[in-house]
C-alpha positions as CSV (number, residue, x, y, z in Angstrom):
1,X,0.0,0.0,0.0
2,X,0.8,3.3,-1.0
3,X,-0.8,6.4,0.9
4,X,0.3,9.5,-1.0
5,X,0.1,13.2,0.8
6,X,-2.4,15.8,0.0
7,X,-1.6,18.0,-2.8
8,X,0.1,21.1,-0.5
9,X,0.8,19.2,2.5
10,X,4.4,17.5,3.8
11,X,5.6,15.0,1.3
12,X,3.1,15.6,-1.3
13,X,4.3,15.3,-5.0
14,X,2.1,18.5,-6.0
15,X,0.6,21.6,-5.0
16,X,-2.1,23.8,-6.7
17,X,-1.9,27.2,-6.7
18,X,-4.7,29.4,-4.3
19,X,-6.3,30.8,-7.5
20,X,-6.2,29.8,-11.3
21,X,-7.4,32.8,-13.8
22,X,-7.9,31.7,-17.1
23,X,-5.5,30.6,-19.9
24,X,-5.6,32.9,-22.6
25,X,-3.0,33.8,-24.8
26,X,0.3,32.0,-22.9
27,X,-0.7,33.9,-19.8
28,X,-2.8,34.1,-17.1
29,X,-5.5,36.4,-17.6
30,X,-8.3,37.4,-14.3
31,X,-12.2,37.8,-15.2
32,X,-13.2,40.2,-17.2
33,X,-16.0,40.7,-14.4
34,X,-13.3,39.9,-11.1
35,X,-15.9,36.9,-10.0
36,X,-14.3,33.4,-9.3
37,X,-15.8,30.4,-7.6
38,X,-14.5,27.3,-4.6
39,X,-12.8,24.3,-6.5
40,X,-13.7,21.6,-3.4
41,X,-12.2,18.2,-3.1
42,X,-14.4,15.3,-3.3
43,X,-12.2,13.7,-0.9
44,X,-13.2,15.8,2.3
45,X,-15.8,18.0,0.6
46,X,-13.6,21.3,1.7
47,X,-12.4,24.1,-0.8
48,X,-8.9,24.1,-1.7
49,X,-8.6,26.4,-4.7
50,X,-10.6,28.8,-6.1
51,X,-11.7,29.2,-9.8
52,X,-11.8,32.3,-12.3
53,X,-15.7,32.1,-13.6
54,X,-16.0,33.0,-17.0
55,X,-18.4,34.7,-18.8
56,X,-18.3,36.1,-22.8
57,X,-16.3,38.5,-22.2
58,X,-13.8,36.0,-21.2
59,X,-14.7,33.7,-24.4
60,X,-14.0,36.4,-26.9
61,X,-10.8,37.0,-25.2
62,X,-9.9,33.4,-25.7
63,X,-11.3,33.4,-29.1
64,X,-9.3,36.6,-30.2
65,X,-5.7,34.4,-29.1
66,X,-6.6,31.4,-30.6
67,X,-7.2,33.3,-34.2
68,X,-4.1,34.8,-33.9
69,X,-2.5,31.7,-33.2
70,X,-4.1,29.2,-35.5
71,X,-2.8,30.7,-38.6
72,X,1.1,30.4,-38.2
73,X,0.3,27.3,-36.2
74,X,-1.6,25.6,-39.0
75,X,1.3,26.1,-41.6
76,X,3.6,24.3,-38.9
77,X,4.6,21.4,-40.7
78,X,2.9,18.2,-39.7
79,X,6.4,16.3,-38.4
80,X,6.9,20.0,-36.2
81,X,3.7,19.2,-34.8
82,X,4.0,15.3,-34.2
83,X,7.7,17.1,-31.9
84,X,5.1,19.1,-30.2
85,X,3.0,16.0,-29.2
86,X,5.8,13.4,-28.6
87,X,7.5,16.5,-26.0
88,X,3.6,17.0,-24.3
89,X,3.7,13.1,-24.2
90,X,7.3,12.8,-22.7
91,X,6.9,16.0,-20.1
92,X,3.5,13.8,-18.4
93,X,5.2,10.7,-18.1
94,X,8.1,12.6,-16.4
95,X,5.3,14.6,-14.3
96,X,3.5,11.2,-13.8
97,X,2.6,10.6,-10.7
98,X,2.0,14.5,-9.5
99,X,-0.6,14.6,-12.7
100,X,-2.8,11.1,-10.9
101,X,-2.5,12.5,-7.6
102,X,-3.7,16.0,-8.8
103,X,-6.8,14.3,-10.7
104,X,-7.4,12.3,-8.0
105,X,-7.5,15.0,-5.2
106,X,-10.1,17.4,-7.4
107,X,-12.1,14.3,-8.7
108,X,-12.7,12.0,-6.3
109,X,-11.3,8.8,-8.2
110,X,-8.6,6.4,-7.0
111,X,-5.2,7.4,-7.5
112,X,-4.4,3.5,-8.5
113,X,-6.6,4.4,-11.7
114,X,-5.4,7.4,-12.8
115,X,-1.8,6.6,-12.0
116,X,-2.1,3.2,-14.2
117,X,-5.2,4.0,-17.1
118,X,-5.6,7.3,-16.8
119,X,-2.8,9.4,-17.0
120,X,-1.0,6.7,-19.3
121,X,-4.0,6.3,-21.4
122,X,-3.5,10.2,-21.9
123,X,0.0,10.6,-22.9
124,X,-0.5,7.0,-24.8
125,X,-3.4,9.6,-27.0
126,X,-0.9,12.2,-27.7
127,X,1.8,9.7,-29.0
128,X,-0.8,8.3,-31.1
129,X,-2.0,11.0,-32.7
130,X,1.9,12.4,-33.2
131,X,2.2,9.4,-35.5
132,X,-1.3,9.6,-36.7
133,X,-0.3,13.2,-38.3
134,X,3.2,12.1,-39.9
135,X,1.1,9.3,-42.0
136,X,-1.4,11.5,-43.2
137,X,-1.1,12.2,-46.9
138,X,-3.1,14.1,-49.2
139,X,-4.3,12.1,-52.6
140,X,-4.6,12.3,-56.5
141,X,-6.9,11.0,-59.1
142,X,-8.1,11.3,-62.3
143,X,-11.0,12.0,-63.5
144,X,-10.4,11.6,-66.7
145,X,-7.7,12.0,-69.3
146,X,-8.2,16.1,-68.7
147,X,-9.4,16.3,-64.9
148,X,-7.2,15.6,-62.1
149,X,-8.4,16.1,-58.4
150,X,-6.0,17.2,-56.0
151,X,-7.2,15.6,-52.5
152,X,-5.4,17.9,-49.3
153,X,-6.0,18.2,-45.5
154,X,-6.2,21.8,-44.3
155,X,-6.9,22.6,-40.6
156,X,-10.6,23.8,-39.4
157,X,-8.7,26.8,-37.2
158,X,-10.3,27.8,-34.2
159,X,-12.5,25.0,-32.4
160,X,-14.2,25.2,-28.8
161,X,-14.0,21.7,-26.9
162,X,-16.3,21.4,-23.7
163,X,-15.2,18.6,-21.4
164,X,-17.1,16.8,-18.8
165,X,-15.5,16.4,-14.9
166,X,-15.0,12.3,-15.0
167,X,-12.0,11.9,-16.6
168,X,-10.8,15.3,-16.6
169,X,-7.3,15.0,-18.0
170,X,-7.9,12.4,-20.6
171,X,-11.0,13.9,-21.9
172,X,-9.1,17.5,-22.4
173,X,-6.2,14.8,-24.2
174,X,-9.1,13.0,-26.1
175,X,-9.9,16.9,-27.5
176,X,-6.9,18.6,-27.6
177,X,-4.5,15.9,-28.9
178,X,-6.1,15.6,-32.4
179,X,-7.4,19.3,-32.8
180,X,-3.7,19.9,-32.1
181,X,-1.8,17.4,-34.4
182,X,-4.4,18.7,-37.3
183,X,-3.2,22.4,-37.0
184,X,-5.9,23.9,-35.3
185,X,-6.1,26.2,-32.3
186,X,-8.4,25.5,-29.1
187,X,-10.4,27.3,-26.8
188,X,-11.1,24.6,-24.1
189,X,-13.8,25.0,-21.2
190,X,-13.9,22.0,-18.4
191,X,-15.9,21.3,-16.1
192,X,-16.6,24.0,-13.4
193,X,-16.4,20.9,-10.6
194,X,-12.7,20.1,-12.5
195,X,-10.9,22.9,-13.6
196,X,-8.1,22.6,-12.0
197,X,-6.0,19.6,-12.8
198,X,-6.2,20.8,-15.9
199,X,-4.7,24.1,-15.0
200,X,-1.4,21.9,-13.5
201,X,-1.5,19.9,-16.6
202,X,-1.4,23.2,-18.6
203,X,1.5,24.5,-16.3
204,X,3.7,21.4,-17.1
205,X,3.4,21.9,-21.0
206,X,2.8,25.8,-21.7
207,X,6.3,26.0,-22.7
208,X,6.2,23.7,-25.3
209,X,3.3,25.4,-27.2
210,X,2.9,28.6,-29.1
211,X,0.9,31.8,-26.6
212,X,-2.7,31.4,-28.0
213,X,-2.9,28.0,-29.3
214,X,-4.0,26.7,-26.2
215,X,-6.8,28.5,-24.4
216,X,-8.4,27.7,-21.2
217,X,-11.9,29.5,-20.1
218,X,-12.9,28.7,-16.6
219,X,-16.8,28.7,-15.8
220,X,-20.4,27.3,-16.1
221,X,-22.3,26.1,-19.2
222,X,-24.7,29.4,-19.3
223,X,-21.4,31.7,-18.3
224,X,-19.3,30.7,-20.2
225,X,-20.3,26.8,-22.3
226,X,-22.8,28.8,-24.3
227,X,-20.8,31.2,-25.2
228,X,-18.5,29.6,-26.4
229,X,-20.2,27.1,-28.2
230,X,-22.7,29.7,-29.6
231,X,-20.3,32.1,-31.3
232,X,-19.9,32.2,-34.9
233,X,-15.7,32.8,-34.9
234,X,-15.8,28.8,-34.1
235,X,-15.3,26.5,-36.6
236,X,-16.1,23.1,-34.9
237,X,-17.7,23.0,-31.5
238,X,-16.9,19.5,-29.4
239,X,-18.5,18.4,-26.9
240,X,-18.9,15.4,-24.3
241,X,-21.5,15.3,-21.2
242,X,-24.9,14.7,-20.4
243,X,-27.5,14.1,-23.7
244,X,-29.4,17.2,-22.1
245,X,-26.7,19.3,-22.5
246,X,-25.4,17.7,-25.8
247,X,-29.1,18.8,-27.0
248,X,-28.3,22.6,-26.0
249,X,-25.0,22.0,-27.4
250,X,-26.1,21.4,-30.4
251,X,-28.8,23.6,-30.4
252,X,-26.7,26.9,-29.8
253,X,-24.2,25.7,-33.0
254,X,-26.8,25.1,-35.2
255,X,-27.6,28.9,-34.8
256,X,-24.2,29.2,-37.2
257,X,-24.5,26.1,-39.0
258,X,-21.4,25.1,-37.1
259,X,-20.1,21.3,-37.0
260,X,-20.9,19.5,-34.1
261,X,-19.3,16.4,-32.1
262,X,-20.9,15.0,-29.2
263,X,-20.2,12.2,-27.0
264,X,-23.0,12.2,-24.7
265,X,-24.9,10.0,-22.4
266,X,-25.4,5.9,-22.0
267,X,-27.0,2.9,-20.2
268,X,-24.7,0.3,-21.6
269,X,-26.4,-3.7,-20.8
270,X,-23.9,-6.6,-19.8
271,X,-25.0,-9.5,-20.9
272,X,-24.0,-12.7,-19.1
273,X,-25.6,-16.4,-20.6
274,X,-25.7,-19.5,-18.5
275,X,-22.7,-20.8,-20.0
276,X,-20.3,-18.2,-18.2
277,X,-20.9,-20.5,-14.9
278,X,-20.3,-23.5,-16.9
279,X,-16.9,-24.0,-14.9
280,X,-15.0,-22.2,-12.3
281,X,-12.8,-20.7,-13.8
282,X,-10.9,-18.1,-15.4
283,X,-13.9,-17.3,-17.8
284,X,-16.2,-16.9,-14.8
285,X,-13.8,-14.9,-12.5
286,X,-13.5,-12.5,-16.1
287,X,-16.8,-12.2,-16.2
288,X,-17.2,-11.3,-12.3
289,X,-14.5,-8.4,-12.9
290,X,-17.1,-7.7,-16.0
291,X,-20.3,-7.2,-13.5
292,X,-18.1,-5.2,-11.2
293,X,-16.8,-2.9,-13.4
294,X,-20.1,-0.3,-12.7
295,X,-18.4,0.7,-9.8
296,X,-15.0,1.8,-11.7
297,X,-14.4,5.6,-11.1
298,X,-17.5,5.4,-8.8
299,X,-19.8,4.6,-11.8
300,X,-18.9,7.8,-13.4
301,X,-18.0,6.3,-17.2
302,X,-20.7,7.2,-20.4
303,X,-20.1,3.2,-21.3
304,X,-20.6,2.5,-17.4
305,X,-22.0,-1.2,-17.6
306,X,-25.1,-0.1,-15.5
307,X,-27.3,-2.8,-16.6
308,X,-26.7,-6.6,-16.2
309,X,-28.9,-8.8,-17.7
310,X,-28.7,-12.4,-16.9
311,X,-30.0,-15.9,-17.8
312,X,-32.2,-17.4,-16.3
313,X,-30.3,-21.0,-15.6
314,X,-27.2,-19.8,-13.6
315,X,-28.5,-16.5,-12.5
316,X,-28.7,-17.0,-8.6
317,X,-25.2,-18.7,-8.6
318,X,-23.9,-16.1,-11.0
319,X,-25.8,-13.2,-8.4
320,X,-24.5,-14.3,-5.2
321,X,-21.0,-14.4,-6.7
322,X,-21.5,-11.2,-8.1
323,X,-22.4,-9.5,-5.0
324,X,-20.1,-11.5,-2.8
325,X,-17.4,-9.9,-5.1
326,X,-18.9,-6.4,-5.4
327,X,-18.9,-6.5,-1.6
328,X,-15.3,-6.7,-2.3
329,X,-14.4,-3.6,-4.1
330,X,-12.5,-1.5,-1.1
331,X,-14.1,1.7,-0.5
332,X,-11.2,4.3,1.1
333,X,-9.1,7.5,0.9
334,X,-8.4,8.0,-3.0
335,X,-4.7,8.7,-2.6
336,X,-4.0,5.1,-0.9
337,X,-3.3,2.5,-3.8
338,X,-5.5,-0.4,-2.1
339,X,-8.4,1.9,-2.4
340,X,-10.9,0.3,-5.6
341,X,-13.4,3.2,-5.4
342,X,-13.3,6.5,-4.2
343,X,-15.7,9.9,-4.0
344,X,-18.1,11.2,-6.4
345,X,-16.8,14.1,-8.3
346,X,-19.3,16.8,-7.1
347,X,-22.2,17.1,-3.9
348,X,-24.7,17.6,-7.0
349,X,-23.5,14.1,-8.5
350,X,-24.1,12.9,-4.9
351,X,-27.1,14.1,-4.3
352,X,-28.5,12.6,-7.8
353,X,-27.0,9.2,-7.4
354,X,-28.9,9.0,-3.2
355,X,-31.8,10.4,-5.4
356,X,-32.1,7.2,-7.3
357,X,-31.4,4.8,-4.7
358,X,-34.9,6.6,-3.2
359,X,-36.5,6.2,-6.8
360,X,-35.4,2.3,-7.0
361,X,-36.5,1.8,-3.7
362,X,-39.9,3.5,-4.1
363,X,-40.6,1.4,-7.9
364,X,-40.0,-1.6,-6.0
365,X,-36.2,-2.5,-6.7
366,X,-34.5,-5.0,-4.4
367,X,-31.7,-3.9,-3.1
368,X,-28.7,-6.8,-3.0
369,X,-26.1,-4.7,-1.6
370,X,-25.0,-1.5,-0.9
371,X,-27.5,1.4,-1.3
372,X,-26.8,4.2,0.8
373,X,-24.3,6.7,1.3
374,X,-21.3,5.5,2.6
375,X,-19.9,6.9,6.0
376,X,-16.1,6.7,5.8
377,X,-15.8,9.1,8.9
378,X,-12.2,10.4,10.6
379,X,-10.4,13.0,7.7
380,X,-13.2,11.8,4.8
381,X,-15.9,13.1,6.8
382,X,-17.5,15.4,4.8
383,X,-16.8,13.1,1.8
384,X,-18.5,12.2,-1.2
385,X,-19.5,8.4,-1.0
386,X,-21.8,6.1,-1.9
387,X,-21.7,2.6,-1.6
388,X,-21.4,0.0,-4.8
389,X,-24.8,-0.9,-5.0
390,X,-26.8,-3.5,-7.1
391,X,-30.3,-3.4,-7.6
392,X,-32.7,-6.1,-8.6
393,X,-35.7,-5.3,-11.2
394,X,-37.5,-4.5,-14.3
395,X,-36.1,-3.1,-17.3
396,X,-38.9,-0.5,-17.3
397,X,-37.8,0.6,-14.3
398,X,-36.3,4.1,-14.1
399,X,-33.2,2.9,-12.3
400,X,-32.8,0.6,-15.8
401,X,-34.0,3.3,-17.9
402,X,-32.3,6.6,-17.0
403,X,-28.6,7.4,-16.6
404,X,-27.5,7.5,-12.9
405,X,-23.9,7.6,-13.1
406,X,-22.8,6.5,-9.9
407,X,-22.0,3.1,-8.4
408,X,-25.1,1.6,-9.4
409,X,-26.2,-1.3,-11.4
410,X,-29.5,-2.7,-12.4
411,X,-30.0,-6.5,-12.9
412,X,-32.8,-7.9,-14.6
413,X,-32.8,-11.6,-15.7
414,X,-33.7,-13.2,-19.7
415,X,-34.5,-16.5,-21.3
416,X,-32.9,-16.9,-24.6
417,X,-30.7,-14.6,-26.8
418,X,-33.7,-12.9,-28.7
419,X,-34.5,-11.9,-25.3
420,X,-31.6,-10.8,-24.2
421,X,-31.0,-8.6,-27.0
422,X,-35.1,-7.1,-26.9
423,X,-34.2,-5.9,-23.4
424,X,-30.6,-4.3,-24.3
425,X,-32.3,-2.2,-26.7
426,X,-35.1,-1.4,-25.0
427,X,-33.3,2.1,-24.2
428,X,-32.9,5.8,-25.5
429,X,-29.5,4.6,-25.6
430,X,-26.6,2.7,-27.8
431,X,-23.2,3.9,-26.3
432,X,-22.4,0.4,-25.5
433,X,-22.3,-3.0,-24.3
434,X,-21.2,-5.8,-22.6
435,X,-21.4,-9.7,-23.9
436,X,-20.3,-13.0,-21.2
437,X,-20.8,-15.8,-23.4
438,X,-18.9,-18.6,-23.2
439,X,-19.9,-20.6,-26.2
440,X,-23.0,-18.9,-27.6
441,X,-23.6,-17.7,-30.9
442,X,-22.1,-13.8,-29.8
443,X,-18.9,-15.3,-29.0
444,X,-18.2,-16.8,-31.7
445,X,-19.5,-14.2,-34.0
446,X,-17.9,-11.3,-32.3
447,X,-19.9,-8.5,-34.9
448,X,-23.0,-9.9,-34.0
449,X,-23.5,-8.5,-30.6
450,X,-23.2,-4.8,-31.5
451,X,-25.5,-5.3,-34.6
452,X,-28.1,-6.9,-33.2
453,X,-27.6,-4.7,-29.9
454,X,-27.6,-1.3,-31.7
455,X,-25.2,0.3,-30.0
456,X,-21.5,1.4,-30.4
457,X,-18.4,-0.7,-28.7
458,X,-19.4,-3.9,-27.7
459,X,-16.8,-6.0,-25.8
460,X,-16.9,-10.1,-25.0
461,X,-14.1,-9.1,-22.3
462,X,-16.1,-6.6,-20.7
463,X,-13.0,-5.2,-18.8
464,X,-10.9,-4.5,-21.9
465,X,-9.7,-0.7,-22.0
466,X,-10.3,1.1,-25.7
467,X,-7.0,2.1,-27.2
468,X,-7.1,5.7,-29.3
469,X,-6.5,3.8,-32.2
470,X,-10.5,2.5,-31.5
471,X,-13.3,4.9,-33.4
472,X,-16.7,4.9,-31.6
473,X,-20.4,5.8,-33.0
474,X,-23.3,5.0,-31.6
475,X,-26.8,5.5,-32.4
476,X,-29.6,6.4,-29.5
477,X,-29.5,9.3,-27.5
478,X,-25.7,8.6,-26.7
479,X,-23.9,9.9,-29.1
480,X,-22.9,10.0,-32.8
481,X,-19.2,10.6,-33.0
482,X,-16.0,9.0,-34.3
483,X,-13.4,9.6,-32.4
């Protein structure tokens, strides 16, 4: 076991800074109208920074660098920009583990899964697309014997990128590293309940990118989102949170006939058939890790496998296992590495997820484990947590229905594989899914789960992490990008 400090206290790897202005230009620049906001930790509940907050003012400030950026930047030639990546990449890994314990102090999560997915997952994206950028070539052809068509790739120039508070550093890597390797400039907004750690990350790289190409506005989605992805100077707005917001989102582009990408919501089934408990083994331990993994970072995933459907023939073996195993998970301080799930990122977040447990409660759900808050006590009083819980049910259900993201999971059981597959897509969603057959007809026709589930990703090794290399799109009211 590791226990690392608090960011700021004796021993501890990093510090934040009392305030963080925005990011505009190479420099930080204060509010246009001098208001900032608390930046709490999860951990305790208790302020430990505090937050420029944006407004359009702010936004056109941003927007005026990044134009006079993008141009110069975009006639960089593509191998000066893969340098530019490949030094980002290089200056993380050496600023490793203060980046995980930064994330994991503003977000909640454990530091075990930030120090090894997230964070390397992150500077693994900017690598990727470094090399992504020196292979891309223009193309020729011929019309005919008088035509030829001269195929090129030009940069967009300025693009706004919203981000969502759940993975905070990878989702600014998922934006930023592509936008960047393609030429164009960025005016980023993250989450108002995350802001920070991606401040520090900006700290560690500012030098190695051009004033203005970067910009960071601090603030809330009517302050400063709308703004921003409202504004005509924009060339592409992208986007990942909740579908409500993705609706807005593209709503206020639309108003300029502006490009959108979202990444929104999800209520991804796992599917488990009898023959997963056909022997106990490694197969069935795999598949217990599968059920389990709704509790990774506290539930707080768009792919989080929420629902579980099982069959019928194993499924109170398969459930007492699966609890006995969920009962497992180790609930603690998110800067020791034994911890397996930490805080929420936000009260709000907390608030919704205890509002569920009420709602599953009140439709009828059985509760299997977990299903309060969770009372850690002594310096996580104040704290964030719920407990992993695992409700019991009815795919009409709203706790099977409606995105919770939190440490829950709804189990219902099915027959046969027509069944199975009727319930999976009996949702607004299709983010993606979950398959634990052993020997049925999914397994060994790995295509057919996500065509007959209508969704995006779908794994038969539920736990499996997506490389970049992996494009999603998904239909549903989850999302319709390629990333």
């Amino acid at each position: 076991m590791t226990r690392f400090a608090n960011p700021g206290s004796e021993g501890s790897v990093v510090s934040y800074q009392p305030r963080y202005d925005h990011w505009i230009g190479g420099e930080y620049v204060p509010p246009a109208r001098g208001r900032y906001f608390e930046n709490p930790t999860p951990v305790n509940g208790q302020p430990f920074t505090e937050i420029a907050r944006g407004t359009a003012e702010d936004v056109e400030r941003a927007l005026d660098a990044a134009h006079a950026a993008a141009p110069a930047w975009g006639r960089t030639a593509p191998a000066e920009r893969a340098s530019v990546l490949l030094k980002i990449a290089d200056r993380m890994e050496q600023n490793l583990e203060a980046l995980a314990v930064a994330e994991s102090w503003e977000n909640g999560k454990p530091v075990r899964e930030t120090l090894a997915a997230d964070i390397p997952l992150a500077i693994d994206h900017f690598r990727y697309f470094a090399g992504v950028i020196r292979a891309q070539e223009g193309s020729l052809s011929e019309l005919d014997h008088d035509t030829v068509a001269y195929h090129f790739h030009e940069p967009l120039g300025v693009v706004a990128q919203i981000i969502p508070w759940n993975f905070p550093i990878l989702m600014a890597t998922w934006k930023l590293a592509p936008a960047l390797a393609a030429g164009n400039a960025v005016v980023l907004k993250p989450a108002e309940q995350t802001p920070a750690s991606i401040h520090l990350w900006m700290s560690l790289v500012a030098d190695l990118l051009p004033p203005g190409v970067v910009n960071i506005v601090n603030g809330f989605g009517v302050e400063a989102g709308k703004p921003l992805a409202s504004n005509s100077r924009v060339a592409k707005v992208a986007f990942t949170g909740e579908t409500t917001t993705g609706r807005l989102i593209m709503q206020y582009a639309s108003e300029n006939l502006i490009p959108v990408t979202l990444e929104l919501g999800g209520k991804s089934p796992n599917v488990f058939f009898d023959d997963v408990s056909a022997a106990d083994d490694d197969f069935l331990d795999k598949a217990l890790e599968g059920f389990t993994m709704f509790a990774l970072n506290q539930g707080e995933v768009c792919t989080c496998p929420s629902r579980a459907l099982v069959q019928g023939g194993h499924y109170q073996a398969f459930m007492d296992a699966a609890v006995a195993r969920t009962e497992k998970v180790a609930q603690g301080h998110p800067l020791d590495t034994d911890t397996m799930i930490g805080a929420q990122a936000s009260n709000d977040q907390l608030e919704k997820i205890l509002s569920y447990l009420d709602i599953g409660r009140q439709e009828g759900a059985r509760v299997l484990t977990g299903g309060s808050r969770a009372e850690l006590g002594g310096e996580l009083e104040g704290g964030y947590y719920v407990q992993p819980t695992i409700f019991e049910g009815g795919n009409h259900m709203r706790v099977f229905q409606e995105e919770i993201f939190g440490p829950v999971v709804a189990v219902a059981r099915f027959t046969d594989f027509e069944d199975a597959i009727g319930i999976a897509n009996d949702t607004l969603y299709g983010l993606g899914a979950g398959c634990g057959p052993a020997t049925a007809p999914p397994r060994t026709a790995p295509g057919a789960p996500s065509r007959r589930a209508g969704c995006g990703p779908t794994a038969t090794t539920p736990t499996r992490r997506m490389p970049p290399s992996a494009a999603t799109s998904s239909p549903g009211s989850a999302a319709r990008p390629t990333r």
